[in-house]
ROTITOR-976707 format. One record per residue (C-alpha): x, y negated, z. Coordinates in pm, 1 decimal, padded with zeros to 6 digits. Each point is the difference from the previous one (the first is absolute). Example, Ala and Ser with C-alpha at 12.3 -4.5 7.8 and 13.67 -1.06 7.14 Angstrom:
BEGIN
> 01230.0_00450.0_00780.0
> 00137.0_-00344.0_-00066.0
***
This chain:
BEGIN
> -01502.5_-00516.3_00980.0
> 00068.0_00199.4_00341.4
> 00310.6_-00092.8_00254.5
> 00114.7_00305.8_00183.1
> 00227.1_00012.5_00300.6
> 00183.0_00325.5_00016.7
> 00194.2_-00004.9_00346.6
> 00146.9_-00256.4_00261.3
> 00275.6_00085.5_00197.2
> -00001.1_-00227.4_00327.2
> 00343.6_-00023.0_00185.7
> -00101.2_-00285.6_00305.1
> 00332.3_00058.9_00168.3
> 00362.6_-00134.0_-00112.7
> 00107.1_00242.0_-00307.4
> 00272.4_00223.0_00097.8
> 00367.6_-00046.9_-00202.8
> -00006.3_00278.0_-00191.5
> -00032.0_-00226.2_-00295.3
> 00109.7_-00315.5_-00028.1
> -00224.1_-00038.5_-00298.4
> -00307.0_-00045.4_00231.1
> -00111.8_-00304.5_00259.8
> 00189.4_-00066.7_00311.8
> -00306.4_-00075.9_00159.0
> -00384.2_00182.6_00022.4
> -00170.8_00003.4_-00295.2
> -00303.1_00188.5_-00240.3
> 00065.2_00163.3_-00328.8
> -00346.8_00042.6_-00211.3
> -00038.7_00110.2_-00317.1
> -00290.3_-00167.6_-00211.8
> -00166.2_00138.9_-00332.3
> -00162.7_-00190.0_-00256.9
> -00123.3_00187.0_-00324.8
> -00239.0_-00121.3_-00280.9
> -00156.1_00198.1_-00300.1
> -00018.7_-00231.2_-00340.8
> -00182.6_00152.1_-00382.0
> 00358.0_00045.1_-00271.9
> 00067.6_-00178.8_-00224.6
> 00192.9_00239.7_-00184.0
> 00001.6_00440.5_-00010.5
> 00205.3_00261.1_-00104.6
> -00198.1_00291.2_-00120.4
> 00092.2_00343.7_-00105.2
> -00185.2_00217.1_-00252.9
> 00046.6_00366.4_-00048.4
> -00055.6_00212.4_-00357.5
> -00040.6_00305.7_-00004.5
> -00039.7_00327.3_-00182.7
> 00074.4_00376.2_-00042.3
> 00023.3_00233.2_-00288.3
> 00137.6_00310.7_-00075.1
> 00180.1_-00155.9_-00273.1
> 00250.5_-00320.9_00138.7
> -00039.6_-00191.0_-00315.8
> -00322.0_-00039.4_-00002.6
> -00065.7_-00062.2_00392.3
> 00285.0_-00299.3_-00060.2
> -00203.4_-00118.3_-00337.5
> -00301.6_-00053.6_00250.1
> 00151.1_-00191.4_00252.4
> 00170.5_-00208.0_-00241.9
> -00366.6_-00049.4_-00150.8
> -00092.5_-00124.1_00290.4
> 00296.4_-00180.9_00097.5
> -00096.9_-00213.9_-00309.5
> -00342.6_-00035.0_00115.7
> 00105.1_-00173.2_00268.1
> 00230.6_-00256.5_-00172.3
> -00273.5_-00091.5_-00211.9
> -00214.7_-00053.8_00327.0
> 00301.8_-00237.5_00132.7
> 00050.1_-00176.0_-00361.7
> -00403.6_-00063.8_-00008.7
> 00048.2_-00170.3_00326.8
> 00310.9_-00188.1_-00031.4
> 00187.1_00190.2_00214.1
> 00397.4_-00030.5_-00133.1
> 00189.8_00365.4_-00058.8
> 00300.6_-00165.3_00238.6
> -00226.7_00007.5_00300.5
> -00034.7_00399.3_-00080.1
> 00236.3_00287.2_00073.4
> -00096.6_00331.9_-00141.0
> 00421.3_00176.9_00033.3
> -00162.7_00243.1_00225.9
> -00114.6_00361.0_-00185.2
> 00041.1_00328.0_00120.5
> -00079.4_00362.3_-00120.5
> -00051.6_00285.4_00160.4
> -00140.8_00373.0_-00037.5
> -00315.4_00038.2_00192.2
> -00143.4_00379.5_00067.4
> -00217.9_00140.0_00272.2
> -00050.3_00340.9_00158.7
> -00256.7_00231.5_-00124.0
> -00042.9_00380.9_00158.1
> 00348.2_-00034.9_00103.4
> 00126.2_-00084.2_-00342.9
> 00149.6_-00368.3_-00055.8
> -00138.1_-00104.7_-00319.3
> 00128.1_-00269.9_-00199.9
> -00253.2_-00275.2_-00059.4
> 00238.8_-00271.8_-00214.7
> 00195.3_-00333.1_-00022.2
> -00082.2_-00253.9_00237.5
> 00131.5_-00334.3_-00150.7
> -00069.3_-00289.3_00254.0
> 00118.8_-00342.6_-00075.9
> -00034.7_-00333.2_00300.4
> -00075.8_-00341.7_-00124.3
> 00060.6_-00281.1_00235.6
> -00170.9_-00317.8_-00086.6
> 00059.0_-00315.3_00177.9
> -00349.5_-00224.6_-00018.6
> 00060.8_-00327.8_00039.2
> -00285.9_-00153.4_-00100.0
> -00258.8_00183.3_00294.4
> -00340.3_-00180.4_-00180.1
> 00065.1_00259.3_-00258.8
> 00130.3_00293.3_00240.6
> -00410.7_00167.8_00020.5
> -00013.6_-00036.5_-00389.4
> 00334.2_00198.8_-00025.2
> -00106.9_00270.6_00201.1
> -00338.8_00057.8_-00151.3
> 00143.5_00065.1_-00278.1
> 00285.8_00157.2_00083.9
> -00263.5_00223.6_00144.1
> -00116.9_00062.3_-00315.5
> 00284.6_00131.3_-00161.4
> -00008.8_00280.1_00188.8
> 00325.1_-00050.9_00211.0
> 00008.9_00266.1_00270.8
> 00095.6_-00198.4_00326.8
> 00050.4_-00400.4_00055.8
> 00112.6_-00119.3_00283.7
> 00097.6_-00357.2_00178.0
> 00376.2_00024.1_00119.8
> 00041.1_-00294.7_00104.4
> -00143.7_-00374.6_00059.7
> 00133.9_-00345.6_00033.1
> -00082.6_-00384.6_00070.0
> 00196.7_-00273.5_-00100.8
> -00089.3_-00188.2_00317.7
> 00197.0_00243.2_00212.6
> 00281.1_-00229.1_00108.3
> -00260.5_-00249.5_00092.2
> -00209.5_00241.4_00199.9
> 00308.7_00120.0_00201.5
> 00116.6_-00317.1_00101.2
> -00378.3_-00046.1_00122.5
> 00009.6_00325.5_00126.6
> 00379.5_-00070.7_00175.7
> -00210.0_-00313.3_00211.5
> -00242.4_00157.1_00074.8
> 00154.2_00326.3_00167.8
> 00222.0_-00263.2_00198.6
> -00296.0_-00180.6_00097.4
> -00137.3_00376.6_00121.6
> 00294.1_00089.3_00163.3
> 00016.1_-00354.1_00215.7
> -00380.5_00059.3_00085.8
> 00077.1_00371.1_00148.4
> 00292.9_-00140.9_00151.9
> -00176.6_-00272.9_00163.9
> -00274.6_00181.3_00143.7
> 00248.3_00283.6_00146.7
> 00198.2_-00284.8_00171.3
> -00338.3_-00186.8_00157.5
> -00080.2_00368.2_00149.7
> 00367.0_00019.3_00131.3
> -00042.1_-00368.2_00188.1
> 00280.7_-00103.7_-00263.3
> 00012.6_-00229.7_-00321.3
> 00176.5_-00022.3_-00343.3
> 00315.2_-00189.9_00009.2
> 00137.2_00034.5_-00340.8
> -00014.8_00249.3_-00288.9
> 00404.0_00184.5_00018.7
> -00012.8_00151.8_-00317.5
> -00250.1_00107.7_-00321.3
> 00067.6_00247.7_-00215.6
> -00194.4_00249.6_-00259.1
> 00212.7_00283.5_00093.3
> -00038.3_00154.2_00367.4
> 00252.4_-00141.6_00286.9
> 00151.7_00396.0_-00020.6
> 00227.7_-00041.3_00269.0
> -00296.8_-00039.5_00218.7
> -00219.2_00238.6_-00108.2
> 00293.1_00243.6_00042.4
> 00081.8_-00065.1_00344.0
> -00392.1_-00056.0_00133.7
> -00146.2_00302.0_-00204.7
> 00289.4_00204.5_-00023.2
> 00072.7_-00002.3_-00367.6
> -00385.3_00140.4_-00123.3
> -00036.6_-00449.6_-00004.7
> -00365.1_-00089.1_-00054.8
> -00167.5_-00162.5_-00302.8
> -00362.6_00063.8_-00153.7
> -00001.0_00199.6_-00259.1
> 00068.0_-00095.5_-00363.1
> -00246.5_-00088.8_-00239.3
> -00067.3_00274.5_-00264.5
> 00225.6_-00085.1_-00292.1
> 00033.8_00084.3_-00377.6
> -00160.1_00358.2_-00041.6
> -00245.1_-00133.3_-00280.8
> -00356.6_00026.5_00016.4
> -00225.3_00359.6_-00104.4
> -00094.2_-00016.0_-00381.3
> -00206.2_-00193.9_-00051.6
> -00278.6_00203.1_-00190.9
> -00274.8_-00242.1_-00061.4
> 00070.7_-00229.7_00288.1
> 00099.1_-00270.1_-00158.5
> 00169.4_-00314.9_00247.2
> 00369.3_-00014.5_00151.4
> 00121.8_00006.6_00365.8
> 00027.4_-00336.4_00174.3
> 00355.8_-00080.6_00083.1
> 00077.7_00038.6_00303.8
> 00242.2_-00258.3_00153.8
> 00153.6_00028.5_00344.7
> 00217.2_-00168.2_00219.3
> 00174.1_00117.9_00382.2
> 00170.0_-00276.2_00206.1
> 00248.0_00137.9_00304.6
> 00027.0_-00318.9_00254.5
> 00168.2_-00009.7_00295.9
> -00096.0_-00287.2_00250.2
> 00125.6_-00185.6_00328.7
> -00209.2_-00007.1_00255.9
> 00017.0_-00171.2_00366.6
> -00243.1_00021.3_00282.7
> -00281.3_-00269.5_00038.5
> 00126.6_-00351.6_00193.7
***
């Protein structure tokens, strides 16, 4: 687990009325980070068949060959057929350029299986032989945890905590003190980002999201889960008695 402090904005004198949304008096606005990466407990992952022939029949007869392949592979290990969605099939004519002349090379007929694992003891069993049913590309879409809520709330003390440390320290350099936390809030104080740093605000950047993983080829493990939380606190300050 890391905790990351993007960017404090210290404002030592009284805070001009242009908003009467912000303290009357001096104060320190921090923002604190606090991110943690868990194993799933549960995937989504998304298998592609494919195959071309000059003749469309017979390129969709071998993807549906192998389409039952894998249904046997997710019967043998007790995976159920509502925790797999296989609606999405396309076809295509696929050709390539030879000495200038386009030349017609068949029927591609692809067809996308997404299976949700839910039980991930079994999830390196599934691909191996997954793998072995030839499917052309598998790849991890997405992960998830069922601790999540718990970890954020963790996460949500923490990256106060963080933010109250920064804070603290900034207003022992400034010969001041921490009066009183004014406000908390996930989302960034915008009015005073927009009036400080003229609309561009400040923040660190995002996490990488959603995007799936590469195939997975014969790597077989999942992504952690990455959880992450940003705190935006504003707090009083006074000068040291």
């Amino acid at each position: 687990m890391r905790t990351i402090l993007s960017i404090s904005l210290v404002l030592l004198g009284t805070a001009p009325a242009f908003s009467s949304g912000l303290p009357d008096r001096p104060y320190i606005y921090t923002v604190g980070n606090a991110e943690m990466s868990v194993d799933p407990d549960r995937a989504v992952i998304e298998v592609s068949l494919k195959d071309t022939n000059l003749e469309q029949a017979k390129a969709k007869a071998k993807v549906a060959t192998s389409a039952k392949r894998v249904f046997d592979v997710l019967k043998a290990i007790q995976v159920p057929q509502t925790d797999v969605s296989s609606h999405d099939v396309s076809v295509r004519p696929e050709s390539e350029w030879t000495d200038r002349n386009r030349v017609f090379k068949g029927y591609e007929v692809t067809q996308q299986l997404r299976i949700e694992v839910k039980q991930i003891d079994k999830y390196a069993e599934l691909v191996n032989r997954l793998i072995d049913t030839g499917v052309a590309e598998m790849r991890v879409v997405e992960v998830f945890s069922s601790k999540r809520e718990e970890i954020e709330r963790e996460l949500t003390t923490q990256a106060i905590n963080d933010a109250k440390r920064r804070a603290t320290d900034i207003a022992v350099a400034s010969g001041a003190q921490i009066q009183s936390v004014y406000a908390v809030s996930p989302i960034p104080f915008g009015t005073l980002q927009d009036e400080f740093l003229g609309r561009r605000g400040f923040s660190e950047a995002p996490a990488a999201a959603g995007g799936g993983a590469p195939p997975l080829e014969l790597q077989i493990g999942l992504p952690k889960v990455h959880i992450r939380k940003s705190m935006n606190v504003i707090f009083t300050i006074e000068k040291k008695p």
